[in-house]
SELUMGU-30655 format. One record per residue: x, y, z of N, C-alpha, C in turn. Coordinates in steps of 0.1 Angstrom, whole numbers. Example, Ala and Ser with C-alpha at 12.3 -4.5 7.8 and 13.67 -1.06 7.14 Angstrom:
# residues 2
n.u/n.v/n.w/ca.u/ca.v/ca.w/c.u/c.v/c.w
132/-57/78/123/-45/78/132/-33/78
128/-22/71/137/-11/71/129/0/79
This chain:
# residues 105
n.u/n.v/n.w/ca.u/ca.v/ca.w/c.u/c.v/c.w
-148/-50/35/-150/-59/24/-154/-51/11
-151/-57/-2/-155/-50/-15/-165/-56/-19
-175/-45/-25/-185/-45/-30/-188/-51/-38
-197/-58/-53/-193/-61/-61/-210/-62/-67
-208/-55/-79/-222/-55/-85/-227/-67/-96
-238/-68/-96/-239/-77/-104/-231/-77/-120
-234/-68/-128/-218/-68/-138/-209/-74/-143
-205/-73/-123/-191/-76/-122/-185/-89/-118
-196/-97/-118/-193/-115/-111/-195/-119/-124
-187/-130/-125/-186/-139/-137/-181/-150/-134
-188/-162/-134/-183/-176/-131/-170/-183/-140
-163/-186/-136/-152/-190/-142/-151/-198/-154
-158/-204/-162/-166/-213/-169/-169/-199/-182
-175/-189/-176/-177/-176/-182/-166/-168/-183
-161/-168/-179/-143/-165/-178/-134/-172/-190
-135/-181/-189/-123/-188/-196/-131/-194/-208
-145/-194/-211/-150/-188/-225/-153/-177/-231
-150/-164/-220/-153/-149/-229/-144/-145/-222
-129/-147/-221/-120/-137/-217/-115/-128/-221
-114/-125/-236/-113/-111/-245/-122/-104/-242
-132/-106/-246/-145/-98/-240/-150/-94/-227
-145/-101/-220/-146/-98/-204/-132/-91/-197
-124/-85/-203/-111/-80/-199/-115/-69/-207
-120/-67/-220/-121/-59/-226/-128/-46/-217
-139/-52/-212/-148/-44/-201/-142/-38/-191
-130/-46/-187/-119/-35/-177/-112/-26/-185
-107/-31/-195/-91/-22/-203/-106/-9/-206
-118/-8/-214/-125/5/-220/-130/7/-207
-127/4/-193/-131/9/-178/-144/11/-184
-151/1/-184/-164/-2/-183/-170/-7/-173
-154/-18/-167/-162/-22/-153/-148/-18/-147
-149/-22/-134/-139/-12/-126/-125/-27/-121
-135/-37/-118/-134/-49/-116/-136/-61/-118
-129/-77/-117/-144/-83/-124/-139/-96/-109
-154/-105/-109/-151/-112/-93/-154/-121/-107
-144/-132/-102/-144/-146/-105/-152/-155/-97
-161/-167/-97/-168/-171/-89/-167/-185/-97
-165/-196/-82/-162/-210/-85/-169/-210/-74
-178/-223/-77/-186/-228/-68/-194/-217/-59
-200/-208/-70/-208/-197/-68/-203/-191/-49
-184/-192/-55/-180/-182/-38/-170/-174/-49
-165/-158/-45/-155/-152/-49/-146/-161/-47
-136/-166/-57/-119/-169/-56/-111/-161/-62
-115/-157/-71/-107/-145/-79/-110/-131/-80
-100/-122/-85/-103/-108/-85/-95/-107/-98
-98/-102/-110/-92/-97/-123/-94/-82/-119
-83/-72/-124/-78/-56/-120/-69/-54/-131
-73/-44/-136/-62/-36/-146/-48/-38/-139
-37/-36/-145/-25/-36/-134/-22/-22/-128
-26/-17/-139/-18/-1/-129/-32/3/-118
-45/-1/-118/-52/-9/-108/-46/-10/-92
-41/-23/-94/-36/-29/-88/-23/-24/-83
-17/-17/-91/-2/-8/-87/-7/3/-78
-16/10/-78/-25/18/-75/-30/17/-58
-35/1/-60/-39/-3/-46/-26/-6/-37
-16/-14/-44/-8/-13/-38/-1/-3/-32
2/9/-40/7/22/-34/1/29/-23
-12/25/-22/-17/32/-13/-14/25/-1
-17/16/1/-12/9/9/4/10/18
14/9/6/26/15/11/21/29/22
14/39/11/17/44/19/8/51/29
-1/38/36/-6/38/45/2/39/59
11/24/51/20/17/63/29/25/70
37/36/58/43/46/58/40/57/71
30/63/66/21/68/77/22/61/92
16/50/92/12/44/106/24/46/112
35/42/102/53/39/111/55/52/116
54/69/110/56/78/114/49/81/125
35/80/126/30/86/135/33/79/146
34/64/150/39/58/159/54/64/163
59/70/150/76/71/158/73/86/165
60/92/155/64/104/163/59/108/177
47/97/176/42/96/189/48/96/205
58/82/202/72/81/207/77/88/208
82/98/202/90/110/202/81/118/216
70/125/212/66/131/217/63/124/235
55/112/237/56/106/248/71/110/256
85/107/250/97/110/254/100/124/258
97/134/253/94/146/255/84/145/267
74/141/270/63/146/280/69/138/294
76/128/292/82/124/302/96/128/304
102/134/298/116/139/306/126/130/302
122/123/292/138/118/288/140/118/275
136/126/268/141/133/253/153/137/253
165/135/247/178/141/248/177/150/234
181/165/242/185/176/230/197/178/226
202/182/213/216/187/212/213/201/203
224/205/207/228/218/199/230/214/179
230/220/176/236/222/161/250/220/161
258/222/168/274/225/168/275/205/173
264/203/182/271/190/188/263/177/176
253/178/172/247/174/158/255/170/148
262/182/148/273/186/135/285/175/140
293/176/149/301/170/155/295/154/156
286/148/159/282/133/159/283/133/145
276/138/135/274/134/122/289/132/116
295/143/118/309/138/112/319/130/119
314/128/129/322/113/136/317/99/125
304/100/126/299/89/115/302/88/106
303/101/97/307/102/83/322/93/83
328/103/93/344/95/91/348/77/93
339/73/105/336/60/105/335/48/94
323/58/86/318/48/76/330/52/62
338/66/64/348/64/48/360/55/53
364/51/63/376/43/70/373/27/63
């Protein structure tokens, strides 16, 4: 859960009567964030966008991560058990250009 300092809560009422001034405090990163509060509960979150572009990316590439290590995990389990299939470079080469040819037809 995120933190949120006093600062950075603003009741919505206070929001939509000082919203130049209260954005302004994110755009000169004065504050980092600001919590909107209705009925004195968080409902909102205001974030710079590249912010928010920011959180998002990380995220990607969290997800990113987790997919890899699970596939390579996989991988590896397949190897410790004995049913990993290896090929040569010559037979690699040979599948790949079966494909290639497949997909220009």
């Amino acid at each position: 859960m995120v933190a949120y300092n006093a600062n950075e809560l603003f009741s919505a009422t206070e929001v939509a009567k000082n919203f130049a001034t209260i954005t302004s405090k994110l755009h000169k990163k004065e504050l980092e964030k600001i919590g909107i509060l209705k009925n004195n509960k968080l409902d909102f979150i205001l974030l710079k966008s590249e912010d928010f572009e920011k959180i998002i990316e990380q995220e990607v590439q969290k997800a990113l991560f987790e997919e890899d290590r699970k596939f390579v995990a996989a991988q590896v389990e397949k190897i410790k058990s004995g049913t990993a299939k290896f090929y040569s470079l010559e037979e690699t080469d040979t599948k790949l250009d079966a494909v290639i040819k497949a997909h220009e037809d």
